[in-house]
ZADRENMAR-811082 format. One line per 8 residues: number of its first residue (from 1); for each residue x, y, z of C-alpha. Coordinates in Angstrom, 1 decimal, padded with zeros to 4 digits, always signed. Each point is the difference from the previous one (the first is absolute). Layout:
% ZADRENMAR-811082
NUM) X:Y:Z  ...
% end
This chain:
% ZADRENMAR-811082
1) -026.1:+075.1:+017.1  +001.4:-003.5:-001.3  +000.2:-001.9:+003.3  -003.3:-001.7:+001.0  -000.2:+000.6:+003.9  -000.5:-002.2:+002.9  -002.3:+002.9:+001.2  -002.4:+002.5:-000.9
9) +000.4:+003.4:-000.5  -002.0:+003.3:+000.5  +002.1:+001.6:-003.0  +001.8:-002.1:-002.3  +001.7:+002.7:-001.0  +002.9:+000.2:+002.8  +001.2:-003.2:-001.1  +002.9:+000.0:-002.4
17) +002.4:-002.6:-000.4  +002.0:+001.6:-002.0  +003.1:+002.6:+000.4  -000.4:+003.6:-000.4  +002.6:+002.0:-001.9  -000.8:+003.5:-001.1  -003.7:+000.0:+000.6  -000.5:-003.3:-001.6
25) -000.9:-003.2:+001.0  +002.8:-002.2:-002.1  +002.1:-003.3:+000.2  +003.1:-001.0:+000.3  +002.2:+000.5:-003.3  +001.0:-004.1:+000.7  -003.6:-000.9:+000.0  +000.5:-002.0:+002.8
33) -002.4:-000.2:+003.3  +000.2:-001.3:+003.7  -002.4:-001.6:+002.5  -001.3:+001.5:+002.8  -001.1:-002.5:+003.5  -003.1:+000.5:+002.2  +002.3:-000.8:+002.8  -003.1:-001.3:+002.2
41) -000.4:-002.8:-002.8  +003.1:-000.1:-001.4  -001.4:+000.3:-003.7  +000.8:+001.7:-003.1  -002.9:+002.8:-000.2  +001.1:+002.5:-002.1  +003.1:+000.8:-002.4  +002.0:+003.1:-000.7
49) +002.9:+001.4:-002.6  +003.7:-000.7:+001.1  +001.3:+003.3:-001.1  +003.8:-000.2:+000.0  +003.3:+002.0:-000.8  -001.2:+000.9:-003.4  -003.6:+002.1:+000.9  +002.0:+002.1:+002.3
57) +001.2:+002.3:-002.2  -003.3:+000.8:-001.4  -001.7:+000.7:+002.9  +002.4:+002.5:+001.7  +000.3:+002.1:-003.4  -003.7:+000.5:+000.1  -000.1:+000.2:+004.1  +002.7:+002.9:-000.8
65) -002.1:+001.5:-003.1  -003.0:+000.3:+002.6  +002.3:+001.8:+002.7  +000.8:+002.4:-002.6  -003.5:+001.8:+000.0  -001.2:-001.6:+003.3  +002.8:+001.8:+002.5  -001.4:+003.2:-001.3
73) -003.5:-001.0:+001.0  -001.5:+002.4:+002.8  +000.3:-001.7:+003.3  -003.7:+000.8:+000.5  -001.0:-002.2:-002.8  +002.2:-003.0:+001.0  -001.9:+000.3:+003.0  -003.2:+000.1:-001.5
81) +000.5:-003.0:-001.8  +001.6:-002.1:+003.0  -003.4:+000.9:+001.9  -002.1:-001.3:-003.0  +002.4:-003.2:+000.0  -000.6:-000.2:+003.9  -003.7:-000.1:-001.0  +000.0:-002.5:-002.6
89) +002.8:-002.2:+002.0  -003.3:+000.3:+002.7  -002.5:-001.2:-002.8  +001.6:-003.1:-001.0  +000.6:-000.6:+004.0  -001.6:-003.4:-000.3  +001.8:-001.2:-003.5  +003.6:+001.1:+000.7
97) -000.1:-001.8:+003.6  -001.4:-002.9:-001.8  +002.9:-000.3:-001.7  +002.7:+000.7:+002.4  -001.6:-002.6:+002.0  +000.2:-003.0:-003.2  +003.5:+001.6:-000.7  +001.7:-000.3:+003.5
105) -002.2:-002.0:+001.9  -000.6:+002.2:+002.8  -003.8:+000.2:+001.4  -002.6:+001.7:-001.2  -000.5:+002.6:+002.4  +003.6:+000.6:+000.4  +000.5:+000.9:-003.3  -002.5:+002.3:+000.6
113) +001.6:+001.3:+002.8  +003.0:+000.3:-001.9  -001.9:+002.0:-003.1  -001.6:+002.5:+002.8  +003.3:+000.5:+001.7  +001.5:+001.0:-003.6  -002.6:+002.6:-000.9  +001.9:+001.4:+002.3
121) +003.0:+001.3:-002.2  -002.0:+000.7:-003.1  -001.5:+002.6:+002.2  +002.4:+001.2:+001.7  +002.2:+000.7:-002.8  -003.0:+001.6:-001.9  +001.0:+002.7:+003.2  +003.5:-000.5:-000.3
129) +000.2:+001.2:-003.7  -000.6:+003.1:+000.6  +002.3:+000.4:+003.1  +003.5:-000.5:-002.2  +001.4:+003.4:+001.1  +003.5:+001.9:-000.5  +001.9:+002.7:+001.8  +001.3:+003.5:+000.6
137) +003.0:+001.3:+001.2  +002.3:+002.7:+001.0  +003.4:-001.5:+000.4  +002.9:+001.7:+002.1  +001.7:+000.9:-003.6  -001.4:+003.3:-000.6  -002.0:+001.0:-003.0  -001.6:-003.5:-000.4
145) -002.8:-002.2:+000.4  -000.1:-003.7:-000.6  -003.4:-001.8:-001.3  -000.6:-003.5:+000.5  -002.5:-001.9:-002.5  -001.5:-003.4:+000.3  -000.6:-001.9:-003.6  -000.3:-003.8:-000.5
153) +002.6:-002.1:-000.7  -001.0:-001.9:-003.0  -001.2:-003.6:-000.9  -000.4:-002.0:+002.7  +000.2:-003.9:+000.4  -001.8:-002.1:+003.1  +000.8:-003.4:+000.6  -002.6:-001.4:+002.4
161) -001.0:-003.7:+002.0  -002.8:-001.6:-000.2  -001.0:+000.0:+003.7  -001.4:+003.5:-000.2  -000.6:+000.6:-003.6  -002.7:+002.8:+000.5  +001.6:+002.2:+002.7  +003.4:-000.6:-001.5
169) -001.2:+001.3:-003.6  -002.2:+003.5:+001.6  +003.0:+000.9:+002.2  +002.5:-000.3:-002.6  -002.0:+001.0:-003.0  -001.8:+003.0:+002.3  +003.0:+001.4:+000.9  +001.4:+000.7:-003.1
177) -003.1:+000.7:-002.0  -000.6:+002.7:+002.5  +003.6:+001.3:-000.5  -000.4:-000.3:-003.8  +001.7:-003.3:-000.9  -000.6:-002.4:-002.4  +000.6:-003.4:+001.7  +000.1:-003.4:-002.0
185) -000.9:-003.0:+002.8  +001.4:-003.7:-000.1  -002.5:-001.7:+002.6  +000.9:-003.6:+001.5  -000.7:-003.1:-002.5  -002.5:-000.5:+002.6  -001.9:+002.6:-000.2  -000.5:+002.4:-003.2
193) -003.9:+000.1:-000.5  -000.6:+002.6:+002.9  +002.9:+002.0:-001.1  -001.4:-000.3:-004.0  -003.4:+001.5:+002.0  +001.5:+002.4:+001.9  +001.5:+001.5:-003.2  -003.4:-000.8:-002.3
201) -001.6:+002.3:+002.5  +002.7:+002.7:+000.3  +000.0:+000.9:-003.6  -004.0:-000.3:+000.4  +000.2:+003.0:+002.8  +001.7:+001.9:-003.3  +004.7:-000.5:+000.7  +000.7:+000.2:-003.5
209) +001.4:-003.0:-001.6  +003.0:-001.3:+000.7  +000.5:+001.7:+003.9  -000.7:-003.7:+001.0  +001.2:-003.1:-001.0  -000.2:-003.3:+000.7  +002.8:-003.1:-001.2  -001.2:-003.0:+001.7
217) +002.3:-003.3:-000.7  +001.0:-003.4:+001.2  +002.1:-001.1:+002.9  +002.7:-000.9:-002.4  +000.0:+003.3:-001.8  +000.0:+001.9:+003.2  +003.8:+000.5:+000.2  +000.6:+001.0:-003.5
225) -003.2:+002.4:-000.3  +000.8:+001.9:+003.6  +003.7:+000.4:-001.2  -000.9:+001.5:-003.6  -002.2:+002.0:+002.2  +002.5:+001.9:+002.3  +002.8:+000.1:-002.6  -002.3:+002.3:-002.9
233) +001.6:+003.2:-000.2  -003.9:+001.9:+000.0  -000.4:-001.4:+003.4  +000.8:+001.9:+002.7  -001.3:-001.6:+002.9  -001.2:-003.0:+001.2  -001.6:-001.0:+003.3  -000.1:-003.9:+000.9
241) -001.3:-002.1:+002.7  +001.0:-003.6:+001.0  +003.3:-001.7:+001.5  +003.0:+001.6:+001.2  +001.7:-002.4:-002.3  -001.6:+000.9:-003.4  -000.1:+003.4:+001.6  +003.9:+000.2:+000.0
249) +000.3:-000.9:-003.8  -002.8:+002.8:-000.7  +002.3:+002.8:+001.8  +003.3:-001.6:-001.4  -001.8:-000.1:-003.8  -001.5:+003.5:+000.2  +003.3:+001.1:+001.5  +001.2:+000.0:-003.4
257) -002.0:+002.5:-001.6  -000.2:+002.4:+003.5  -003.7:-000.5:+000.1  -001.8:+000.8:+003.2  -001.4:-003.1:+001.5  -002.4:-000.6:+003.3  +000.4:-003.5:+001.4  -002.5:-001.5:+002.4
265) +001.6:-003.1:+000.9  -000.8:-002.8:+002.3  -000.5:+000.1:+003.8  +000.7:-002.6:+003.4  -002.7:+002.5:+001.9  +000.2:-000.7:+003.4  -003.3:+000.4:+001.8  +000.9:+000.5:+004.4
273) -002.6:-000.6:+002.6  +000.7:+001.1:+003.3  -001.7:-000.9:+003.3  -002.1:+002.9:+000.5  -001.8:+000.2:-003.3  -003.8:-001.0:-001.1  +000.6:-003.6:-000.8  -002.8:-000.6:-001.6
281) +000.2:+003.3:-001.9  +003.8:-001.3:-000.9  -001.4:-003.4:-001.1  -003.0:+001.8:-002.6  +002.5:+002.5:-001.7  +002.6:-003.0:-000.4  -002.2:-002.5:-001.3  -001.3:+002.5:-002.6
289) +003.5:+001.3:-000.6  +001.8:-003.9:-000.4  -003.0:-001.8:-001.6  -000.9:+002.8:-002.4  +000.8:-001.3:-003.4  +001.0:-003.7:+001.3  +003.0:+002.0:+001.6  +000.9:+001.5:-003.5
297) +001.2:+003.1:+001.1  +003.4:+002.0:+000.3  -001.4:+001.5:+003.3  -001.4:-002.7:+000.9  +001.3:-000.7:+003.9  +002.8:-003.0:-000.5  +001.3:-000.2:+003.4  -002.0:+000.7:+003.3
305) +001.5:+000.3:+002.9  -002.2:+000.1:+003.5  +001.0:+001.2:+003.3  +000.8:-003.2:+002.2  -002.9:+000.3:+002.5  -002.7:-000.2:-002.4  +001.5:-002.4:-002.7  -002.3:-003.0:+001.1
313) -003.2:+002.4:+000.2  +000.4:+001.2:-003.3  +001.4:-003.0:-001.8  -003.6:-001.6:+001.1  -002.2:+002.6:-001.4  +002.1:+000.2:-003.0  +000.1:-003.3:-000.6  -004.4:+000.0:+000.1
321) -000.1:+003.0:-002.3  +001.9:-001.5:-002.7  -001.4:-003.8:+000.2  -003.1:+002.0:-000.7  +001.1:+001.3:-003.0  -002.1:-001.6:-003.0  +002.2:-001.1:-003.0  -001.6:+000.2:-003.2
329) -000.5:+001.2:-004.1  +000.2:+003.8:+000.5  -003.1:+000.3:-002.0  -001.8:-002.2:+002.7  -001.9:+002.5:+002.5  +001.3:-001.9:+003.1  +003.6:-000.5:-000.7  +001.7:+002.3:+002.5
337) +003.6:-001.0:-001.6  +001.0:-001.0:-003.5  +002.6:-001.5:-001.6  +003.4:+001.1:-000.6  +000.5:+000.9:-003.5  +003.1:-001.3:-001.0  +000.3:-003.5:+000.1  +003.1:-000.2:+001.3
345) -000.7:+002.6:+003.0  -001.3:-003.6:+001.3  +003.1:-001.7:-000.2  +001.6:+003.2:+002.4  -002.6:-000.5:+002.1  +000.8:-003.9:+000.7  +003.9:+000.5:+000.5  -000.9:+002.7:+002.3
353) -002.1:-002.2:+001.8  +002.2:-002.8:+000.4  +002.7:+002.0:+000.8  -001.5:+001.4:+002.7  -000.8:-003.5:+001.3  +003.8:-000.6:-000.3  +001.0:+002.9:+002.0  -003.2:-001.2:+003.0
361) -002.6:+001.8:-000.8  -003.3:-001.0:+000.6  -002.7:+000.1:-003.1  -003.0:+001.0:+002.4  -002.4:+000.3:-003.1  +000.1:-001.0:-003.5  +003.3:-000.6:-001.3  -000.9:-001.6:-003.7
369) -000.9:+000.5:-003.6  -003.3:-000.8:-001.1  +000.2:-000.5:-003.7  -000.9:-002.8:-001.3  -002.2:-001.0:+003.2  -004.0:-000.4:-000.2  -001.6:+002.9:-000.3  +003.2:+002.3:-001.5
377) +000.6:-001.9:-003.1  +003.3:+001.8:-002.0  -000.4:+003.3:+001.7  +002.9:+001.2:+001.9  -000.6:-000.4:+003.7  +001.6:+000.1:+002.9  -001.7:-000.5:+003.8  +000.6:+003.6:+002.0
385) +003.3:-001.4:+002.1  +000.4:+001.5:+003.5  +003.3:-001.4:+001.3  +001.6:+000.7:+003.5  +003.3:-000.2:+001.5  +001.4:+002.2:-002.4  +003.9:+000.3:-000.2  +001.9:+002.4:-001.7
393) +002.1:-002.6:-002.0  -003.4:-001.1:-001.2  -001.0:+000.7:-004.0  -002.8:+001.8:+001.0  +002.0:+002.4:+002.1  +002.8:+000.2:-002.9  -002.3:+000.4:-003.6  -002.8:+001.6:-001.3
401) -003.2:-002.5:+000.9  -002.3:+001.2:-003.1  -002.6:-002.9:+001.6  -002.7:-000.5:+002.2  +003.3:-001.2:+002.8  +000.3:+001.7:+003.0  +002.1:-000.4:+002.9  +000.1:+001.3:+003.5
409) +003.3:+001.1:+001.7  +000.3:+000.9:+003.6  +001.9:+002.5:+001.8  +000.8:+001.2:+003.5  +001.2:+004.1:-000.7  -000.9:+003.0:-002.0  +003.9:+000.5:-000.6  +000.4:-003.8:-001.1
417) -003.1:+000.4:-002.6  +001.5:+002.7:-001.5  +003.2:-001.2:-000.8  -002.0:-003.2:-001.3  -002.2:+001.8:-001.9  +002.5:+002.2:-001.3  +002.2:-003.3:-000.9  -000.8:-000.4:-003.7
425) +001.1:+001.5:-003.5  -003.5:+001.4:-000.6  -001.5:+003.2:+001.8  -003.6:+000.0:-002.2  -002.5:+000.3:+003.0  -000.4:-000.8:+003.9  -002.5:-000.4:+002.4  -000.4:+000.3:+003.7
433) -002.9:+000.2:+002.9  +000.5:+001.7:+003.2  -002.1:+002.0:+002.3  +003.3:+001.6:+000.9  +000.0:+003.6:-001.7  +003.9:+000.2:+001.2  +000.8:-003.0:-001.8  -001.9:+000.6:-003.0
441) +002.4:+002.9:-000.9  +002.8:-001.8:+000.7  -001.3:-002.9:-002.5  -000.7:+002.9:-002.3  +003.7:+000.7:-000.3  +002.0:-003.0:+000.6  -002.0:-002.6:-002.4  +001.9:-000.1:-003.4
449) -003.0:+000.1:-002.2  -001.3:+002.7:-002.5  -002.9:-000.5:+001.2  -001.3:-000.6:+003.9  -003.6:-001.1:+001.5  -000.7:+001.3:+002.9  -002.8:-002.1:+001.6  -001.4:-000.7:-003.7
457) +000.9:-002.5:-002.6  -001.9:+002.1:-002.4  +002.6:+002.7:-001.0  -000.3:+000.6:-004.0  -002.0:+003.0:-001.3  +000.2:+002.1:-002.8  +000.8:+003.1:+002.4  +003.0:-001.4:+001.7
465) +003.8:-000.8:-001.8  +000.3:-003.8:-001.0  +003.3:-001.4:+000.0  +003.0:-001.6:+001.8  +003.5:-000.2:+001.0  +002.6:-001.8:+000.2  -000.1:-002.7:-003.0  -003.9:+000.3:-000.1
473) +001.0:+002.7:-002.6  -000.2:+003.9:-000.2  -001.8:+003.1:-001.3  -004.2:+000.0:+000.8  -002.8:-000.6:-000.9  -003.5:+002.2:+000.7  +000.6:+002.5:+002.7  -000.5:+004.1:+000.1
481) +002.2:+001.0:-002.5  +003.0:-002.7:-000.2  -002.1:-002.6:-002.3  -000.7:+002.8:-002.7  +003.8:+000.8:+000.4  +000.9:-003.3:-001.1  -001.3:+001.0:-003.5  +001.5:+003.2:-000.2
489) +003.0:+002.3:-000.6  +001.4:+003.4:+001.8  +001.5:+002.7:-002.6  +001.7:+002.5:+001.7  -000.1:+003.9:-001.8  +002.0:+002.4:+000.8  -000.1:+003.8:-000.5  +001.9:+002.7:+000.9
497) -001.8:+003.8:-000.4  +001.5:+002.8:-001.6  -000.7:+002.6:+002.6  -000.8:-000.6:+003.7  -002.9:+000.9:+001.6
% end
């Protein structure tokens, strides 16, 4: 550990701020470094290599020398050593949260909840490993059976965002491990020190060296490092998570070499409240959906549309829930909302904002950055914004928020929400509350979204498909069988008998 820390730590030994290639903790070949921000003071508190272009190469041949010997492991001991990683994950509990929390800004017991929530795929994959099962059958051609086996595809690449950096890395990274992948991880500039710990510990549990690697790198090398990347021949897969727009150059790149690719792209999640459901039940599981992560979240709810007759109602107890909200330093045990971690998410956030004013609405609470103001110093803040009189020509109706903005839009009909709801490129997620059982199947099936929440804003788990439609992107991720599939390949064998019988 070179860094001195802004915090303590119960085991130094997660802490690695350097890359890992082949086992070993190394710098980049140009010796250069780049600077990490605690994005609730906006200072420098840690440093990292840039790894570019040129460490690529090295890193997939040994990611590709380890699949050699490690797809012939016994599923059985891939899942014995994902359980012993889930336990030692669940010994450093304390000290990777820590971490998330000075990398992305997000509150302390948030990132906790995030870290519990991700435990989730390093166990269930531990189960999954040993599920990867072929076929047998008799065709109509007589004289033959055909054999299906499942074996795994090869190197794998993720490229990952900083707003969920541990969840991200164990769905990716526990899905292919299980299926017996090596897979080489390029986190977000923002946050590589988690991901450096999650892979520390994974070769701790026992993966041999090299099955997980990690190239963090600057904002500027991004580009160049993601490209070199998908275009090495030895990769044959690579799963990414971010914009539809960088999204589209990752499929169009990997295109080129016919690599297999899962995309989970951005969302415009509408989140519909009709007239019969638990309003205060509607208001908790929004506020903790919209306000998680300063709003930081590609499921996050970005437009909400409630039923005419109890727009007012709701607008007010909305509007008290989220004045309450207590904006600090993650690391603070009464902060209830950090920062955003991007500097220029707050930039977003204003235009949103002021284009909303332009279009009538009505800021109703917040509505303004608080960096720079006493108490906030540098950090990146921004007051959770509840605006009303949403329109549909409105910004916040149109983009992505990725801030702590929300906006309330009102509607009249359940056949008029639809066709607003369903008005958008994206189809990640959608939410509704009803009391009306009728209805809720209809939603079920005419909301364009991969995925749909039904009376809950809480929808992600590592036993159900994670994914979207539309321009949020394709293939999934965790799930019964589909995740694991991601990672794998079918070889048909055909054979024909000699005799009947």
């Amino acid at each position: 550990m070179a860094s001195k820390l802004p915090f303590e730590l119960n085991n130094p030994k997660i802490f690695h701020d350097k890359a890992l290639v082949g086992g070993e903790f190394v710098e980049a070949k140009s010796g250069k470094r780049f600077d990490v921000y605690d994005p609730g003071s906006g200072k420098v508190w840690a440093t990292a290599p840039a790894m570019g272009p040129e460490d690529v190469d090295d890193a997939i041949k040994k990611a590709a020398e380890a699949f050699e010997s490690y797809r012939k492991v016994n599923p059985r001991q891939r899942a014995k050593w994902m359980l012993k990683w889930d336990q030692l994950i669940r010994d450093n509990f304390d000290d990777i949260a820590k971490i998330v929390t000075y990398e992305c800004g997000k509150p302390l017991k948030e990132a906790q909840g995030e870290l519990e929530y991700s435990l989730g795929f390093t166990w269930w994959f531990a189960g999954e490993a040993e599920r990867v099962q072929g076929t047998v059958q008799v065709p109509a051609a007589p004289n033959r059976r055909v054999f299906t086996v499942k074996q795994p595809i090869g190197v794998a690449v993720a490229l990952v965002p900083w707003n969920f950096p541990v969840a991200m890395i164990l769905r990716k990274v526990s899905a292919a491990l299980a299926a017996g992948c090596p897979m080489v991880v390029k986190p977000s500039p923002e946050t590589p020190f988690s991901v450096s710990a999650l892979a520390y510990l994974a070769q701790e549990a026992g993966f041999p060296k090299g099955v997980f690697s990690v190239l963090p790198t600057s904002m500027e090398n991004t580009p160049a490092l993601s490209e070199a990347l998908c275009r090495h021949e030895l990769v044959k897969k690579v799963t990414f998570t971010g914009s539809t727009r960088v999204g589209k150059l990752v499929a169009k790149i990997c295109a080129d070499g016919l690599k297999k690719v899962t995309l989970e792209l951005g969302g415009n999640c509408p989140f519909i409240i009709f007239d019969d459901a638990d309003l205060d039940y509607a208001a908790e599981q929004l506020m903790a959906l919209k306000y998680r992560h300063a709003g930081q979240a590609c499921i996050s709810a970005n437009r909400v549309f409630v039923q005419k007759g109890i727009y007012s109602k709701f607008a007010e107890v909305l509007a008290a829930k989220t004045r309450a909200l207590k904006v600090g330093h993650g690391a603070s045990p009464d902060t209830t909302m950090g920062p955003v971690t991007a500097l220029r998410a707050l930039d977003n956030a204003e235009a949103q904002v002021a284009d909303a004013l332009s279009h009538g609405g009505k800021v109703v609470a917040g509505g303004k950055r608080l960096q720079n103001t006493p108490g906030y110093d540098g950090g990146y803040f921004f007051e959770p914004t509840l605006i009303t009189g949403g329109t549909d020509q409105m910004l916040i109706a149109r983009e992505e928020t990725f801030a702590p903005v929300l906006g309330l839009f009102e509607f009249e009909t359940e056949e008029e929400v639809v066709r607003r709801a369903n008005d958008t490129s994206m189809g990640l997620a959608s939410y509704f509350f009803t009391k009306d059982v009728d209805r809720t199947w209809r939603l079920l099936e005419n909301l364009e979204a991969g995925m749909i929440g039904m009376n809950t804003g809480n929808q992600s788990a590592a036993e159900a498909p994670f994914g979207g439609i539309k321009e949020s992107g394709y293939g999934k991720e965790s799930g019964k069988d589909v995740a694991i599939n991601e990672y794998l390949i079918t070889k048909t064998g055909t054979l024909t008998l000699k005799d009947h019988y």
